[in-house]
C-alpha positions in Angstrom: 31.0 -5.9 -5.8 29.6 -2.0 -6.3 30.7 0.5 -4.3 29.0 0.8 -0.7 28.9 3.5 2.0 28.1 2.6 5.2 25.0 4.6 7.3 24.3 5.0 11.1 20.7 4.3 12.7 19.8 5.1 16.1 16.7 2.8 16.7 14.5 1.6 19.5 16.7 -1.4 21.0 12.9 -3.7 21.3 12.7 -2.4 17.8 15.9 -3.4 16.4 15.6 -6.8 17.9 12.1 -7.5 16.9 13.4 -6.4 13.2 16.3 -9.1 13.6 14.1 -12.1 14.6 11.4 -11.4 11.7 14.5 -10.8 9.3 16.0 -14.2 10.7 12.2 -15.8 10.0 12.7 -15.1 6.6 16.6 -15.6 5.9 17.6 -12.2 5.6 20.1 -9.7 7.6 19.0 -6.3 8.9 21.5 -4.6 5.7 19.3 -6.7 3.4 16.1 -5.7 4.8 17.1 -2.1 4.5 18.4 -2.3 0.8 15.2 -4.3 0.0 13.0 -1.3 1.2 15.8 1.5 0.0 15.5 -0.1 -3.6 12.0 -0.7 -3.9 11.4 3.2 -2.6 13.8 4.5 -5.5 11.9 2.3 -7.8 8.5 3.4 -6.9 10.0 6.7 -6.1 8.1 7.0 -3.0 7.6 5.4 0.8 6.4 1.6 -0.2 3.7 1.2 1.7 1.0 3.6 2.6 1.6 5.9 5.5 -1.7 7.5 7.4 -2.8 9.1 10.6 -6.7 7.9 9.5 -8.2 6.2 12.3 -10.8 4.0 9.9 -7.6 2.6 8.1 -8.1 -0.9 7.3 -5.1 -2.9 6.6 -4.5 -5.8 5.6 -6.9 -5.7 2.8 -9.3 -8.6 2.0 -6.7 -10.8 -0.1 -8.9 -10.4 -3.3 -8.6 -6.9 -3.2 -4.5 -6.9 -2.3 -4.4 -9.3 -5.4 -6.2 -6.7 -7.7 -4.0 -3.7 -6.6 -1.1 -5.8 -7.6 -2.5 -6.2 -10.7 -2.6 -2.4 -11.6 1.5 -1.2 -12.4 0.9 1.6 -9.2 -1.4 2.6 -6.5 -2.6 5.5 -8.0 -3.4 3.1 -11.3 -5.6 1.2 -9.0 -7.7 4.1 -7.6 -8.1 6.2 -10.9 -9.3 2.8 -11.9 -11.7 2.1 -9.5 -13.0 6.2 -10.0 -12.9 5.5 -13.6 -15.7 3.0 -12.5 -17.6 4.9 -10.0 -18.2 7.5 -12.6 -19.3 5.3 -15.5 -22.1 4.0 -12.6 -22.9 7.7 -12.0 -23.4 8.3 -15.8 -25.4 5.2 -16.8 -28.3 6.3 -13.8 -26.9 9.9 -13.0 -30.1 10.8 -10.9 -30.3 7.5 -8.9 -27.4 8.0 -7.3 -26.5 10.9 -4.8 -22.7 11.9 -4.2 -22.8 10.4 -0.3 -24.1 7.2 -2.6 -21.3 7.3 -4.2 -18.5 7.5 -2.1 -20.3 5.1 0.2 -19.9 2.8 -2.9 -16.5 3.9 -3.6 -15.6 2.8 -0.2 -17.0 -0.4 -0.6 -15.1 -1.2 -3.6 -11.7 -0.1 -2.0 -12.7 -2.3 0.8 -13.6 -5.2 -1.0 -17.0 -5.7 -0.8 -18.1 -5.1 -3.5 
C-alpha cells in the first residue's frame, strides 16, 4: 500500500450524512468518494465539474448532448468544437446571419437542440 496522510473536514452534519447514504447507494466509503474526485481533479487538473453563479444554467444536459461532450478528450475541446462550427455557418452565408443570430444558435447547440 502507498503512503497516505490523513486530512480533517469540517462539513455540514445533513451534508455529511446525505454524502454517506448516496456513497452507501453506490458501494463506496466517504475516503473513496473523496480520492475519486481528488484523482480525477489532478488528472483533469481542474474542479471536475463545472462551477457557475449563472442563473440560466441548465444541468443535466439532454443525454445526447452529455454523450457528445464525452466524446471530445476535454470541455474546452467540446466548445472550440462547437465554435469551430458556428463560424464555418457564419462563412458559408456571412450576411444572413447577424451576431445575436449567432449566439442564439450557439446556444442552441450547447443545449441540445439543435
Amino acid at each position: 500500500m502507498s503512503d497516505t496522510t490523513n486530512i480533517n473536514l469540517r462539513l455540514d452534519k445533513e451534508l455529511k450524512a446525505q454524502s454517506e447514504e448516496l456513497f452507501a447507494k453506490l458501494g463506496i466509503n466517504m475516503t473513496t468518494a473523496m480520492n475519486i474526485f481528488l484523482r480525477q481533479a489532478v488528472r483533469e487538473q481542474a474542479i471536475p465539474f463545472q462551477i457557475t453563479a449563472r442563473k440560466d444554467y441548465r444541468f443535466p444536459a439532454p443525454p445526447e448532448v452529455l454523450a457528445e461532450i464525452k466524446s471530445y478528450p476535454t470541455y474546452d475541446d467540446y466548445v472550440a468544437a462547437k465554435l469551430r462550427e458556428a463560424d464555418m455557418m457564419s462563412a458559408e452565408d456571412p450576411t444572413g446571419c447577424s451576431m445575436d443570430e449567432m449566439k442564439a444558435h450557439v446556444r442552441d447547440l450547447f443545449n441540445g437542440k439543435k
